[in-house]
C-alpha positions as CSV (number, residue, x, y, z in Angstrom):
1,X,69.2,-19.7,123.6
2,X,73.0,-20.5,124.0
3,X,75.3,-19.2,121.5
4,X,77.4,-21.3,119.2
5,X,81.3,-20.2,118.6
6,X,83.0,-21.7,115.9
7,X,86.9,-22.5,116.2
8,X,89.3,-25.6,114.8
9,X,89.1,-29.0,116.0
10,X,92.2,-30.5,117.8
11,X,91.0,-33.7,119.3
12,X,87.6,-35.3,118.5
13,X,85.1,-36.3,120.9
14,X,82.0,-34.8,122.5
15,X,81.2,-33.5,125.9
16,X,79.6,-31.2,128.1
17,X,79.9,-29.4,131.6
18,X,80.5,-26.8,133.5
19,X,83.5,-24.1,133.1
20,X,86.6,-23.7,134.1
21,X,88.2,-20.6,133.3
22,X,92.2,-20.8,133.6
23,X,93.8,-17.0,134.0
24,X,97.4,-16.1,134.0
25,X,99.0,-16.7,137.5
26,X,99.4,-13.4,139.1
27,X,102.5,-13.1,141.9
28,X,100.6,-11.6,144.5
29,X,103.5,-10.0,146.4
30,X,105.0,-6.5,147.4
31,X,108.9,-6.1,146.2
32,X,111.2,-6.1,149.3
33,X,113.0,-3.3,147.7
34,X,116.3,-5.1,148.5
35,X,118.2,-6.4,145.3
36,X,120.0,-9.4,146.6
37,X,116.4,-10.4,148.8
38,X,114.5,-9.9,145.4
39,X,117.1,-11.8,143.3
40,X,117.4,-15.2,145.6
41,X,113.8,-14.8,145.6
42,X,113.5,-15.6,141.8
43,X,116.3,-18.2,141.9
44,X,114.1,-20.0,145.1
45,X,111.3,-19.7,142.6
46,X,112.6,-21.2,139.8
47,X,114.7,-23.6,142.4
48,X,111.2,-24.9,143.1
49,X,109.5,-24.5,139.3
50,X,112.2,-27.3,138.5
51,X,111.9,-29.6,141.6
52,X,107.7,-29.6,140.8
53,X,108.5,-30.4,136.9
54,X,111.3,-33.1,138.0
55,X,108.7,-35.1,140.2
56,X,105.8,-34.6,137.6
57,X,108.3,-35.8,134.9
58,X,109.0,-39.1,137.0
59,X,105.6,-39.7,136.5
60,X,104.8,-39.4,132.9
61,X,106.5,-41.1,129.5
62,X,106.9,-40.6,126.2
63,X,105.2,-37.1,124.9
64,X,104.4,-35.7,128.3
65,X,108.6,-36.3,129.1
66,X,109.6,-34.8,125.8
67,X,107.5,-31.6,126.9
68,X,108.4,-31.7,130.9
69,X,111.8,-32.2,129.8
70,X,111.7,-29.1,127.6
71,X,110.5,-27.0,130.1
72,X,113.2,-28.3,132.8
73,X,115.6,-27.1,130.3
74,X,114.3,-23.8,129.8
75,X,114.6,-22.9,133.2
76,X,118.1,-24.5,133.9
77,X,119.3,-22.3,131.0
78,X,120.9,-19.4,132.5
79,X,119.9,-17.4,130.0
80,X,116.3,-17.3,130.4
81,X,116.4,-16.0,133.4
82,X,119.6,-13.3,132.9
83,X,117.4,-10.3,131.7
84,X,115.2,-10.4,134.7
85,X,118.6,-10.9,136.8
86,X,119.8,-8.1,135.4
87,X,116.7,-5.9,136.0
88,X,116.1,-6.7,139.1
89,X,120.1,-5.2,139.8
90,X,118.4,-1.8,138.9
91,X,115.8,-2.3,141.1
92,X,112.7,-3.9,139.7
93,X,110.6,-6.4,141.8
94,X,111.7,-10.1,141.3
95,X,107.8,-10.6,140.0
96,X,107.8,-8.0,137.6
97,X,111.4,-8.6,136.4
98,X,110.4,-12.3,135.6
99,X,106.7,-11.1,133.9
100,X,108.4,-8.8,131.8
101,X,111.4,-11.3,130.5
102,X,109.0,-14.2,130.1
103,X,106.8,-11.5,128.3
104,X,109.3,-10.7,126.2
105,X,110.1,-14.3,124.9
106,X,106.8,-15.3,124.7
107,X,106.0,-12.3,122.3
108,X,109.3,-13.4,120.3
109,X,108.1,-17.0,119.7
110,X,104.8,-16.2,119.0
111,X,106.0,-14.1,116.1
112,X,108.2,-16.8,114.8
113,X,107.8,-17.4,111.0
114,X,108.0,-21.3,112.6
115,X,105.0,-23.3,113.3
116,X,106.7,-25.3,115.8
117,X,108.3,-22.3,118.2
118,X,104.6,-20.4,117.7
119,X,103.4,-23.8,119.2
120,X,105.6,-23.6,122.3
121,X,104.6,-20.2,123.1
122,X,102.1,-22.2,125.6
123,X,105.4,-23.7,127.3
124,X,107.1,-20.2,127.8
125,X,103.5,-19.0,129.6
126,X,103.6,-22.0,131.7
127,X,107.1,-21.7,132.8
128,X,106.1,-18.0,133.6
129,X,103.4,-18.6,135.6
130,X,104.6,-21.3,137.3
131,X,107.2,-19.7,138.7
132,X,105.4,-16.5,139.3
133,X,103.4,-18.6,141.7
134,X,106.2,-19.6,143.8
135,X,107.1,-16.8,144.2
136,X,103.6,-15.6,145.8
137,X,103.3,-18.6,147.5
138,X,101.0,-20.6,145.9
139,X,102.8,-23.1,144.1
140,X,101.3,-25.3,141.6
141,X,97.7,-25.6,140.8
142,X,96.2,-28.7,139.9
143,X,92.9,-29.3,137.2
144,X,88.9,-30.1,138.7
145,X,87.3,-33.2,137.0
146,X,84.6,-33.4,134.7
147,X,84.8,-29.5,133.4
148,X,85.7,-27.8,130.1
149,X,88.7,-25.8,130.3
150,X,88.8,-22.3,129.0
151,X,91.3,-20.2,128.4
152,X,93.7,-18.0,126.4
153,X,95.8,-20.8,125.7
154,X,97.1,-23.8,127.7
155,X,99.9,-25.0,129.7
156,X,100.8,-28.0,128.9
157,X,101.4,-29.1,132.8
158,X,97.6,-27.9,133.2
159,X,97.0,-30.5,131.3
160,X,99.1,-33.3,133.0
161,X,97.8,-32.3,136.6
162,X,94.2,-32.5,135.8
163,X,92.3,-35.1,136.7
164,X,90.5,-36.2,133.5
165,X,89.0,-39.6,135.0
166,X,85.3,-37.8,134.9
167,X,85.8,-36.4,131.3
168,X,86.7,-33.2,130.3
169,X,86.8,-30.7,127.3
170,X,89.2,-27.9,126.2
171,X,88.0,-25.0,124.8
172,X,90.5,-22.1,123.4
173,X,90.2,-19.0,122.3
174,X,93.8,-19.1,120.8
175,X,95.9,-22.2,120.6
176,X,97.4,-24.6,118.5
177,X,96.0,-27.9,116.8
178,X,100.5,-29.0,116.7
179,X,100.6,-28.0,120.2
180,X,101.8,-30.0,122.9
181,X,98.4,-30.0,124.8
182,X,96.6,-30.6,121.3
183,X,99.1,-33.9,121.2
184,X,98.3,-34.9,124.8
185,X,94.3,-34.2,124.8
186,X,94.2,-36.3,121.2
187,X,96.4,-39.3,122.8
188,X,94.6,-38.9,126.1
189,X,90.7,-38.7,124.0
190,X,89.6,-35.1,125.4
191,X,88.0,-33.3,122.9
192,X,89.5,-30.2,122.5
193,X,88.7,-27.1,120.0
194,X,91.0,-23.8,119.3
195,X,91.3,-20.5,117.4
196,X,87.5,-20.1,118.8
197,X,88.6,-16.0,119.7
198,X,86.6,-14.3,122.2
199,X,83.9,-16.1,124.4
200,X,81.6,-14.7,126.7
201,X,83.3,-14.3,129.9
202,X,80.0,-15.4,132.2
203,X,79.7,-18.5,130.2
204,X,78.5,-21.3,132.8
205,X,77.9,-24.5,130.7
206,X,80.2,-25.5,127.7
207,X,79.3,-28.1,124.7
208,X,82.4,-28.7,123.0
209,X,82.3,-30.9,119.7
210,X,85.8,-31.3,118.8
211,X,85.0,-33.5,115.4
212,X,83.5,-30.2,114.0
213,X,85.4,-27.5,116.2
214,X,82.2,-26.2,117.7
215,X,81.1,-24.6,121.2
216,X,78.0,-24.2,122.4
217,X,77.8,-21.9,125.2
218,X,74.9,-21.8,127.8
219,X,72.4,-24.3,125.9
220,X,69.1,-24.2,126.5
221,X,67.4,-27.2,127.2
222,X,66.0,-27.9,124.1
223,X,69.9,-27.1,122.6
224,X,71.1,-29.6,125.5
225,X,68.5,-32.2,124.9
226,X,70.1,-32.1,120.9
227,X,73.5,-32.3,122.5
228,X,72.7,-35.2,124.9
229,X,71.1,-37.1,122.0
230,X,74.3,-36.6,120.0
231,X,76.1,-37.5,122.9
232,X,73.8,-41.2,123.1
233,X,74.5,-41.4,119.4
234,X,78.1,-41.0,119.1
235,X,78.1,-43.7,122.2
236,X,76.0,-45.9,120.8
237,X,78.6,-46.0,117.4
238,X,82.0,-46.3,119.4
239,X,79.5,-49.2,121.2
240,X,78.9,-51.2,118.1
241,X,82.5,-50.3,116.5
242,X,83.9,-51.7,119.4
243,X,82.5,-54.9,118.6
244,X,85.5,-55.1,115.8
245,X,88.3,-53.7,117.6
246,X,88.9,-57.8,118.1
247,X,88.2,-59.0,114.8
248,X,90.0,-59.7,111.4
249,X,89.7,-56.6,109.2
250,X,87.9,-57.4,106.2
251,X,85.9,-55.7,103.5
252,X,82.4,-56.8,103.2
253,X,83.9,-59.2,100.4
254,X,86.0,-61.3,102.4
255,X,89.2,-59.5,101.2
256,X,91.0,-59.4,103.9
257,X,93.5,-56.1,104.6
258,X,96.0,-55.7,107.1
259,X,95.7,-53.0,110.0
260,X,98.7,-52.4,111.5
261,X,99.2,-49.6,114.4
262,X,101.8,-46.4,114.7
263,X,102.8,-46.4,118.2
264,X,105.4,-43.2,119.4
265,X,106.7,-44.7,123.0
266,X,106.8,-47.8,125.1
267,X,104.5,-46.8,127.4
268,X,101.3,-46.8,124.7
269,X,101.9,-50.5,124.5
270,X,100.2,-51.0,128.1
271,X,96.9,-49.9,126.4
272,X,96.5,-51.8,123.2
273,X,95.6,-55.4,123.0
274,X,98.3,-57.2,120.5
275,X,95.2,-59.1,119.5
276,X,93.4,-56.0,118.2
277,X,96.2,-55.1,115.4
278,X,98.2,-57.1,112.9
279,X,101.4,-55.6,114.1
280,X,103.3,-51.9,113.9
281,X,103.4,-50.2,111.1
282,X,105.2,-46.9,112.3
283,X,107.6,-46.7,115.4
284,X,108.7,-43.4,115.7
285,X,112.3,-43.8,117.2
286,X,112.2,-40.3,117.7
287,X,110.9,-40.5,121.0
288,X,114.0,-41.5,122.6
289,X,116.2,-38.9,121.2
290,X,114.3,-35.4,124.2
291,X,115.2,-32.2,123.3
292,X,118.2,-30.9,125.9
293,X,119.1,-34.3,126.8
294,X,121.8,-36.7,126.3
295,X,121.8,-39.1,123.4
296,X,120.7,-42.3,124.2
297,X,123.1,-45.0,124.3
298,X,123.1,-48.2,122.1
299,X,122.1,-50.3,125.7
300,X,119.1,-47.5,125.9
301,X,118.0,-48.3,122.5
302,X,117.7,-52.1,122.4
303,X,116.1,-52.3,125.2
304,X,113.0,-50.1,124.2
305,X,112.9,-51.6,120.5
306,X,113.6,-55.6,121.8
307,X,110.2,-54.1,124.5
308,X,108.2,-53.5,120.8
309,X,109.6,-56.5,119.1
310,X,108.8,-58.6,121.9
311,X,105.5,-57.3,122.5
312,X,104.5,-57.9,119.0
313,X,104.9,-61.8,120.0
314,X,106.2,-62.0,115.9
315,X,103.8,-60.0,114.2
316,X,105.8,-57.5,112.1
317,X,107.2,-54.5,113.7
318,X,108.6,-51.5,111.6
319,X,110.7,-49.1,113.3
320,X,111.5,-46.1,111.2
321,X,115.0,-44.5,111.8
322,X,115.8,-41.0,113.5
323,X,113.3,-38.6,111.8
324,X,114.1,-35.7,113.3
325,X,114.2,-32.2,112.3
326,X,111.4,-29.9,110.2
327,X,108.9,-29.8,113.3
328,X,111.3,-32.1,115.8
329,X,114.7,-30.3,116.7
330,X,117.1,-32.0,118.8
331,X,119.5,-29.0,120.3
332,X,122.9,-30.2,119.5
333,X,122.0,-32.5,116.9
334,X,119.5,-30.8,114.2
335,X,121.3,-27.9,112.7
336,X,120.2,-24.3,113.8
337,X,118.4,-21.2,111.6
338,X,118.0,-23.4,108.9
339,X,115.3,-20.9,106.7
340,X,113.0,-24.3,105.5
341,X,113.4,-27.0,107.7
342,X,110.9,-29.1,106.2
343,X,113.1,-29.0,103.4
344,X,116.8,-29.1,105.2
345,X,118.8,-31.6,106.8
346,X,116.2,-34.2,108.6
347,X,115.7,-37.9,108.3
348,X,117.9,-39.5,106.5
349,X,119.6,-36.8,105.5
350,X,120.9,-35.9,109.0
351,X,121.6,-39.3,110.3
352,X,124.1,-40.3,107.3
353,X,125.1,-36.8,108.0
354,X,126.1,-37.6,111.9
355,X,127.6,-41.8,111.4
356,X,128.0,-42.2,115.1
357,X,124.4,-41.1,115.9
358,X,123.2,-43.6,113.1
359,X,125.5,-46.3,113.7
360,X,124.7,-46.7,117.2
361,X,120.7,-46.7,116.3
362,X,121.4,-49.4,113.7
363,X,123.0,-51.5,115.9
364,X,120.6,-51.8,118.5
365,X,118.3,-52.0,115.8
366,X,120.1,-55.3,114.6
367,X,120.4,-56.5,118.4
368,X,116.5,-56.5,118.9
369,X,115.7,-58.2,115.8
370,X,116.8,-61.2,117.0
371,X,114.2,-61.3,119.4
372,X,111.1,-60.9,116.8
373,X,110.0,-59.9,113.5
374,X,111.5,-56.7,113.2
375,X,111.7,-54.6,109.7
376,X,113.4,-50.9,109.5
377,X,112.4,-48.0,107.1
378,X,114.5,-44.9,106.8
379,X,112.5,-41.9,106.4
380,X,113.0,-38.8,104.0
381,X,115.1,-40.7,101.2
382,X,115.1,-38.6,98.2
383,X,117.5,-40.4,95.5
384,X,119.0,-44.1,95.5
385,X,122.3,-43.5,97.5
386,X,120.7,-42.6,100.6
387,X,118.9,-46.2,100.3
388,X,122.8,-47.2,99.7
389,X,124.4,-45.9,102.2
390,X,121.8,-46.8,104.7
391,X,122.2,-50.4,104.1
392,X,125.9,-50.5,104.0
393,X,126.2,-49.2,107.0
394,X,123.6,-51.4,108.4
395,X,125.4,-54.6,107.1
396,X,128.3,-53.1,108.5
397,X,127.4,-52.4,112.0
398,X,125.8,-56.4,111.7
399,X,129.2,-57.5,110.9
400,X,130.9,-55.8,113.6
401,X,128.2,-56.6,116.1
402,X,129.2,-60.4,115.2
403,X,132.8,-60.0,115.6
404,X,132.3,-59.3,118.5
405,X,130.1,-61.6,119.7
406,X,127.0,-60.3,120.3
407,X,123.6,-61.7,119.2
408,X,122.3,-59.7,116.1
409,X,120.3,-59.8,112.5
410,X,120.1,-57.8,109.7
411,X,116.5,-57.2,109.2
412,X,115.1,-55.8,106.1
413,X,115.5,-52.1,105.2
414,X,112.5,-50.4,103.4
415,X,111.9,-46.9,103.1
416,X,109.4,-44.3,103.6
417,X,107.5,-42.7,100.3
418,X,107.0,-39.1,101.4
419,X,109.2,-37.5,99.2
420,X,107.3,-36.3,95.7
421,X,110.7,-37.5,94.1
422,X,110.4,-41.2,95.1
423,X,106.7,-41.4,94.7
424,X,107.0,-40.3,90.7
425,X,109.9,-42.9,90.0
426,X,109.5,-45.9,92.3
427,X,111.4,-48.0,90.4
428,X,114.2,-45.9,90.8
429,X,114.0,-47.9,94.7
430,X,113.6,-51.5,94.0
431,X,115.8,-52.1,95.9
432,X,114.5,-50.9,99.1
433,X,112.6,-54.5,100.9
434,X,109.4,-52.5,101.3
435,X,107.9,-48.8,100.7
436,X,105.9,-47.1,103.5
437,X,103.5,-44.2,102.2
438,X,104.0,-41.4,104.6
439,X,100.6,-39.6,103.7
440,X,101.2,-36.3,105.6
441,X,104.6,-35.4,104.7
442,X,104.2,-36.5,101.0
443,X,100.7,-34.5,100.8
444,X,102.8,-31.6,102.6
445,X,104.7,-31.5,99.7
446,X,103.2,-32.3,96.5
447,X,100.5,-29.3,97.7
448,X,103.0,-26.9,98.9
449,X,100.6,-26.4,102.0
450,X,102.6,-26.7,105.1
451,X,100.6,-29.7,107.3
452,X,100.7,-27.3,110.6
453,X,99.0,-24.0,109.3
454,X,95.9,-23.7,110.0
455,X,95.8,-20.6,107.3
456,X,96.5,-23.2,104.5
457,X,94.4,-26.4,105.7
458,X,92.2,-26.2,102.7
459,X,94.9,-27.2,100.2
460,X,96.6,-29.4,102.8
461,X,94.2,-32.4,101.3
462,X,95.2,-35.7,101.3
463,X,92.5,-36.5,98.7
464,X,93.8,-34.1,95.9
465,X,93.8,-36.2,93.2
466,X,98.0,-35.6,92.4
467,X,98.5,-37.1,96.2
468,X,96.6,-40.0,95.3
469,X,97.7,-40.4,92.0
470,X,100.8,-40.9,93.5
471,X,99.7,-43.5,95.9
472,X,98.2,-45.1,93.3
473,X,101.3,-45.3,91.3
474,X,103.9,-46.6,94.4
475,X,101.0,-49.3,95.0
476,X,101.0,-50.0,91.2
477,X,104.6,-50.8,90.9
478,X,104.5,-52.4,94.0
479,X,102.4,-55.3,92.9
480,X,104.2,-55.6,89.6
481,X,107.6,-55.7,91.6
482,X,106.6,-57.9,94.3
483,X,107.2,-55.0,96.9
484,X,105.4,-54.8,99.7
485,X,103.4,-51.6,100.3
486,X,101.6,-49.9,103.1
487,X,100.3,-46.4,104.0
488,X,101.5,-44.8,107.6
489,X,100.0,-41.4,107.6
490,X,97.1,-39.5,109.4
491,X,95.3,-40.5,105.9
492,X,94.5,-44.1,106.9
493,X,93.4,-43.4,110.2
494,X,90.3,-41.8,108.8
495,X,87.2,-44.1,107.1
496,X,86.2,-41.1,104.4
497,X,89.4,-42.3,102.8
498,X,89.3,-45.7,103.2
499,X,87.9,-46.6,99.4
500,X,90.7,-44.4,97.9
501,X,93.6,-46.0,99.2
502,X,92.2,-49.7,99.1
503,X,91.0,-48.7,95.0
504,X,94.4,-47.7,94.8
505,X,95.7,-51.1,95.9
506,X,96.7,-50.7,99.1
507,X,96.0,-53.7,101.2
508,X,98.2,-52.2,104.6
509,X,97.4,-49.6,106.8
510,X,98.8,-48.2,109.9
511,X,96.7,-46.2,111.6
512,X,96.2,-44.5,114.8
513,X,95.6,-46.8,117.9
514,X,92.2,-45.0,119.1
515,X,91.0,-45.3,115.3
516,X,91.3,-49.3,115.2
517,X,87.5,-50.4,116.0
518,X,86.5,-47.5,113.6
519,X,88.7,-48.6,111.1
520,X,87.8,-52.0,110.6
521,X,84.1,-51.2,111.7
522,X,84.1,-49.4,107.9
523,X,86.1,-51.8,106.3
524,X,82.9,-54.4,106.7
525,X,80.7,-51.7,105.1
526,X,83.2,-51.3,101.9
């Protein structure tokens, strides 16, 4: 009988096949003994780790380039490499001097009190073994089709060279559900399950359920048969959900309810019928602004949000302003050793902070509204003279933009409820043109259970009944106002709380792409 591991679930989905175990790239190679050999040997190495990221990076968009690009940067910084520069000088082999540097970082990331740098910890291992395989000659390594993955963790490039057109699973014994590879496999629809500790190492066969973050190893056929007939069944659901990925989405009733789509990067667009959704709900802006590289320009901007606007064919679009910092630094624009990021300078806090950064968003933002039915929402506003400022500036930025001659509109400026502050006092905001309930954040908060622990997930509950007391509140004075209320977070992608937020009054909800058919499949059943 095969045995059954339990771990954490990071992407849902079933599947089942044989395994792949990944190991930590070993430079098979003897030390020439000669300093200056051993030392252009590392720099030919990481020479040829960066030209293999570069083309891989031409290849990809949005998430994958934020993480290719991070990785590039690590290994142009001359730091990084300076410790095992310095050791090979006093004689050690260019392989070991790298091991042990990479080693050393790795162990220092991994002990971060930060979610985020524990998370890379998978980048630093991949940028180690990358280029410990150049320098043994192997170069890169490229994923089988059709297997489960095993490892310690995973590099995130593992990911991006694997062939995934015959399925696939992950399976980890460490990981992380905010890793990058977690945020690929869930885009991407490969189930994927962490924190599972040791597995037997002569495991052949893998069943990986990543809904409830379960492995099967080895199954007998009677275990397999099970497996295979949960396999049929969860087919047979996404089958008939699929039937309503095209429809309106409406409660059994009639009532009809808007289900709008959060989208973080032009390139998801090429995979979602405009038909299927009643427009964006969330467009994280983010995405254009890669950690390690320049700023984008105002040009840069309005062409990526007029590709949204225009895609949308006038269906509302709502791009949320720079949200960066908490769990999304920008190096040279998020400040650094801040002890709480999650509660330091991010949102809108930082861009009123930095004028030229949000001034040149905002006017591309005004540019591309002419071409559609564009709305903004600035995230993490906190008191009324954020909202203030915000749309000063905005009106601001429109004026100038006409001055000069150049096609633009001021579009209307809501704001993002995630903040316990705003969500008690609403009406503190009426003037804000619509409120946006950012579920995660807000439920972050109001539990004091960061969103990204895994050792706190319990109390991290959207359903606690002070998160949605609040929800129920901001819709309440919504209606009575005449503003216009929606719900962005991971909360509305998932049918269990579907009758909470539509009791609540909630008739708006952006959800996940991948979640649409399921969505409005249990909409009918309300």
């Amino acid at each position: 009988m095969g045995t059954s591991h339990l771990g954490t679930g990071a992407s849902d989905g079933l599947f089942i096949g044989p395994v792949r175990r990944l190991g930590q790239a070993a430079a098979d190679r003897q030390g020439t003994g000669h300093a200056d050999t051993e030392r252009a040997a590392l720099q030919d190495a990481i020479a040829s780790a960066i030209a293999g990221l570069t083309t891989l990076l031409a290849r990809v968009e949005g998430e994958a380039q934020d993480i290719l690009g991070f990785q590039v940067a690590m290994l142009e910084d001359d730091a990084l490499s300076a410790p095992a520069l310095s050791a090979i000088d006093s004689g050690t082999p260019a392989h070991d001097a790298w091991a042990s540097a990479l080693d050393s970082e790795i162990a220092g990331y991994e002990a971060s009190d930060d979610e985020y740098f524990r998370a890379r910890a998978a980048d630093l291992r991949d940028i180690r073994d990358r280029v410990l395989r150049h320098l043994s000659g192997s170069g890169a390594t490229s994923g089988t089709s059709g297997a489960v993955l095993v490892s310690e963790d995973i590099a995130p490039t593992t990911f991006l060279e694997t062939d995934w057109s015959g399925g696939g699973a992950i399976a980890l014994m460490r990981g992380s559900t905010t890793s990058h590879v977690a945020m690929l496999a869930r885009a991407r629809g490969i189930p994927m399950v962490v924190s599972l500790g040791e597995l037997p190492q002569h495991v052949a066969t893998l069943a990986v359920n990543g809904g409830s973050g379960t492995v099967l190893a080895d199954p007998d056929d009677a275990q397999r048969a099970g497996f295979d007939a949960a396999l049929a069944s969860d087919a047979q659901a996404r089958g008939l959900e699929e039937k309503f990925r095209l429809a309106p989405a409406m409660r059994r009733s009639g009532a009809r309810i808007d289900i709008l789509i959060n989208v973080a990067g032009v390139e998801e667009l090429d995979h979602i019928d405009p038909a299927s959704c009643d427009g964006i709900g969330l467009m994280r802006s983010e995405f254009l602004f890669r950690d390690g590289a320049p700023l984008p320009d105002e040009e840069t901007q309005y062409r990526a949000y007029r590709r949204f606007v225009e895609w949308a064919a006038g269906k509302p679009v709502t791009i949320r302003t720079l949200d960066i910092g908490g769990d999304k630094p920008v190096r040279g624009l998020t400040p650094d050793g801040e002890a709480n990021p999650f509660l330091g300078l991010r949102g809108v806090r930082l861009t009123l902070a930095r004028e030229d950064v949000f001034r040149t968003q905002l006017r591309a933002l005004a540019r591309a509204a002419v071409h559609g039915n564009l709305k903004v929402m600035v995230p993490m506003v906190t008191v009324p003279l954020e909202l203030t400022r915000s749309a000063a500036l905005f009106d601001a930025c429109v004026a100038e933009l006409r001055q000069q001659g150049i096609a633009s509109q001021r579009p209307p400026l809501g704001i993002m409820v995630e903040v316990p502050a705003v969500a008690v006092l609403p009406e503190l905001f009426d003037a804000a043109a619509f409120f946006s309930i950012g579920s995660n954040d807000l439920t972050q908060y109001v539990t004091a259970s960061s969103r990204d622990d895994v050792r706190v997930a319990s109390l991290n509950d959207p359903s606690h009944p002070a998160v949605t007391a609040l929800i129920s509140r901001v819709a309440r004075f919504g209606q009575e106002a005449g503003i216009p209320v929606s719900l962005c977070g991971d909360m509305a992608s998932e049918p269990k709380h579907l009758a909470t937020l539509l009791d609540a009054g909630l008739t708006s909800l952006s959800v996940a792409p991948a979640r649409i058919a399921r969505l409005k499949a249990a909409l009918a059943e309300l």
